[in-house]
Kinemage of the C-alpha trace (Angstrom):
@kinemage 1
@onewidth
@group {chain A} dominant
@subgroup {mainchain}
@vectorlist {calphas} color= white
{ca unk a 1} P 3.958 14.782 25.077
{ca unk a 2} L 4.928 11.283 26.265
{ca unk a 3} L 7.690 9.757 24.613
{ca unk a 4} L 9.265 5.759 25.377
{ca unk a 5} L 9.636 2.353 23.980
{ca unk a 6} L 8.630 -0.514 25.076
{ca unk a 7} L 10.619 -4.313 23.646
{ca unk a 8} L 8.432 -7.164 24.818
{ca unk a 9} L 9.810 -10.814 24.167
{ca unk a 10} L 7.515 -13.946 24.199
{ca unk a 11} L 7.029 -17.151 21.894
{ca unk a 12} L 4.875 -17.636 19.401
{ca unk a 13} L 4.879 -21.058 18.153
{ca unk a 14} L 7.625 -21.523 16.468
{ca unk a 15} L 9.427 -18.614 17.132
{ca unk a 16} L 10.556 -15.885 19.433
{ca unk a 17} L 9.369 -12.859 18.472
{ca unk a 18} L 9.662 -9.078 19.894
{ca unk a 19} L 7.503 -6.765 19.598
{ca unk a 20} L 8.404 -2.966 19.612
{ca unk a 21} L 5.590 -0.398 21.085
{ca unk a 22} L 6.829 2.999 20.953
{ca unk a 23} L 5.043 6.127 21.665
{ca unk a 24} L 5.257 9.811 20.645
{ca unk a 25} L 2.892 12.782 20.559
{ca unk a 26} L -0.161 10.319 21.423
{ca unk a 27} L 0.497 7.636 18.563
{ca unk a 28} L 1.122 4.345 18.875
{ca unk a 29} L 4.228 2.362 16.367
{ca unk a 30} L 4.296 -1.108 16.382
{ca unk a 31} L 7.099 -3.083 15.160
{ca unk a 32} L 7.703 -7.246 15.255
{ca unk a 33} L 11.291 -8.701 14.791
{ca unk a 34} L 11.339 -12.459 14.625
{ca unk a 35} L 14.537 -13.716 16.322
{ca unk a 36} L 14.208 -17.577 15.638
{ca unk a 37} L 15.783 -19.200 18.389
{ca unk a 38} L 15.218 -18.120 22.146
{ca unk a 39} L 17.299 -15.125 22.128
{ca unk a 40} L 20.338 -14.512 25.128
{ca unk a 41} L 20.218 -11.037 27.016
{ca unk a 42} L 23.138 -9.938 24.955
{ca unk a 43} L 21.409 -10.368 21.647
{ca unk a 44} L 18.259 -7.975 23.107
{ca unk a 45} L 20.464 -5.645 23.628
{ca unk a 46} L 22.967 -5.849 20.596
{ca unk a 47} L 19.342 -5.896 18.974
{ca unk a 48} L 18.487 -2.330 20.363
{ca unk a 49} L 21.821 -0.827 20.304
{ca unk a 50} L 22.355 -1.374 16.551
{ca unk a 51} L 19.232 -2.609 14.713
{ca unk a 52} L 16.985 -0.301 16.138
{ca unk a 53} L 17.267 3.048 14.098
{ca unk a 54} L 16.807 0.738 11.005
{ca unk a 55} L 13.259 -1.266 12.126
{ca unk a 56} L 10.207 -0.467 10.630
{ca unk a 57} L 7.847 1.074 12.234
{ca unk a 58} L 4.049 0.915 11.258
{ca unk a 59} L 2.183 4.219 10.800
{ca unk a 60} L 1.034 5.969 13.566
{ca unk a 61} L -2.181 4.777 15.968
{ca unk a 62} L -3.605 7.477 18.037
{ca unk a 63} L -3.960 6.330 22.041
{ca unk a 64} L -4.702 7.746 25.103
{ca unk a 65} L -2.241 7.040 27.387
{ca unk a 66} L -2.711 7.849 31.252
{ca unk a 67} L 0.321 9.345 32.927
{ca unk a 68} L 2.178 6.354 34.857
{ca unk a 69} L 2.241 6.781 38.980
{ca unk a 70} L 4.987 5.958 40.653
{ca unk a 71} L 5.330 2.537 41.633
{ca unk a 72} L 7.174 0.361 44.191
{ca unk a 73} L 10.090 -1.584 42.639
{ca unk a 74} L 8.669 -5.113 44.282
{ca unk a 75} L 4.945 -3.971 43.060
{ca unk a 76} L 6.008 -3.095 39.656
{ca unk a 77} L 8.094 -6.644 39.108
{ca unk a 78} L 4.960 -8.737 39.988
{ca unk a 79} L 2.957 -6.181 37.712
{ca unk a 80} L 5.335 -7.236 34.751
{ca unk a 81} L 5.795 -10.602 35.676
{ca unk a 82} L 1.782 -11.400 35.533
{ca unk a 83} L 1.336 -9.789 32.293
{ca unk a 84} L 4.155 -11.862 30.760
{ca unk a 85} L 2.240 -14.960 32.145
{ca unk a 86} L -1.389 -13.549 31.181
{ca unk a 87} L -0.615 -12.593 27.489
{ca unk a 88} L 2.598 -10.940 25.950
{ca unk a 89} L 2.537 -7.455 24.257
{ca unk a 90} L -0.422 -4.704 24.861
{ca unk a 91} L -4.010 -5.448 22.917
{ca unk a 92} L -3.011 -2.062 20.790
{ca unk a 93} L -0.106 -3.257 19.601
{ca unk a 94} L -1.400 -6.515 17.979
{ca unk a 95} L -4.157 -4.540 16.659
{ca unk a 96} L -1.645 -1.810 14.830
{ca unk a 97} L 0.343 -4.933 13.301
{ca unk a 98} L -2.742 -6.140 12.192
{ca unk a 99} L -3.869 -2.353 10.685
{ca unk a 100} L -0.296 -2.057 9.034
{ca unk a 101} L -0.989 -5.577 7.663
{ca unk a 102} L -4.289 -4.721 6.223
{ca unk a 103} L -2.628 -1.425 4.933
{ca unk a 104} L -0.119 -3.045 3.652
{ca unk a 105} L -2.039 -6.124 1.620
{ca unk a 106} L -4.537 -3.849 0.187
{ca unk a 107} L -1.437 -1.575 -1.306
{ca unk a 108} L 0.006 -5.144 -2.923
{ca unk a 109} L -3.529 -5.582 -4.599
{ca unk a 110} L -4.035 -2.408 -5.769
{ca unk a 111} L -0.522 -2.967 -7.273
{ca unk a 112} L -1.031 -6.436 -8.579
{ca unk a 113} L -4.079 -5.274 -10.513
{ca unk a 114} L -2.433 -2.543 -12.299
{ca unk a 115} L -0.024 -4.577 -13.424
{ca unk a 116} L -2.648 -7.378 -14.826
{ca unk a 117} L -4.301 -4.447 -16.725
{ca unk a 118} L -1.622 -3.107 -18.220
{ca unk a 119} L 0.143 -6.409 -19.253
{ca unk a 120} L -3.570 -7.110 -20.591
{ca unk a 121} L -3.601 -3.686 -22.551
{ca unk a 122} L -0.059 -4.783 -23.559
{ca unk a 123} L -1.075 -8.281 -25.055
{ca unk a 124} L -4.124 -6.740 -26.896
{ca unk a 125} L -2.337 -4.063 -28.732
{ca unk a 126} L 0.278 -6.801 -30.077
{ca unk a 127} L -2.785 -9.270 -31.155
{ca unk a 128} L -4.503 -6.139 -33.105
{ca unk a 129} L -0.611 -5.512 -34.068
{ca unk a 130} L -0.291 -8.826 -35.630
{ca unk a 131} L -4.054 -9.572 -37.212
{ca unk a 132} L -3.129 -6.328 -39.277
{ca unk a 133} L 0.197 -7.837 -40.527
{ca unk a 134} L -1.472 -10.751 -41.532
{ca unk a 135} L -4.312 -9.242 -43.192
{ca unk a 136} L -1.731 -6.836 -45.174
{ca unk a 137} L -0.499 -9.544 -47.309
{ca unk a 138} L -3.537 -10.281 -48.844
């Protein structure tokens, strides 16, 4: 059972954004937290001391992850400084946000659409509600 969490900054046009990968019991939770301007050290970290508990997280993604070797201090800063260059958070994490998204729209529709139907139901029992007043009179 691997547990950790992972905060990776970067810009996306025209924002900062961080992106929140963590992991337990093989799945993978994705959160994104817009901060707006680019954000100082201090705010990261006032960020993860006191907003963190309260994020939401999407649901779970199951992942293989391989167990992490070792690595030399000098190798592992290059490692992390050419995958900020090359592309910003992990390929799983984008495609999580993206399945929470989907999730998440679909749930809004279904939603939507029960509302239209019964606010239709609603406006056709008042129209059969008020041709029978009108015919009473007569």
């Amino acid at each position: 059972m691997e547990k950790g969490i992972r905060l990776t900054v970067f810009f996306e046009d025209p924002f900062w954004v961080g992106v929140f990968e963590k992991v337990e019991d093989h799945q993978l939770y994705v959160c994104k937290y817009v901060f707006g301007a680019e954000p100082k050290e201090y705010q990261v970290y006032e960020l993860i001391l006191t907003k963190l508990n309260s994020l939401y997280f999407s649901r779970g993604i199951f992942t293989e992850f391989k167990p992490e070797k070792e690595v030399n201090p000098k190798r592992m800063q290059r490692q992390i400084s050419n995958s900020i260059k090359s592309r910003g958070p992990g390929e799983k994490a984008f495609m999580a946000m993206k399945y929470e998204h989907e999730l998440l729209k679909n749930e809004r529709r279904k939603i939507k659409k029960i509302l239209e139907e019964t606010e239709n139901t609603e406006k056709f029992v008042k129209k059969q509600l008020r041709k029978k007043e009108k015919h009473r009179g007569h």
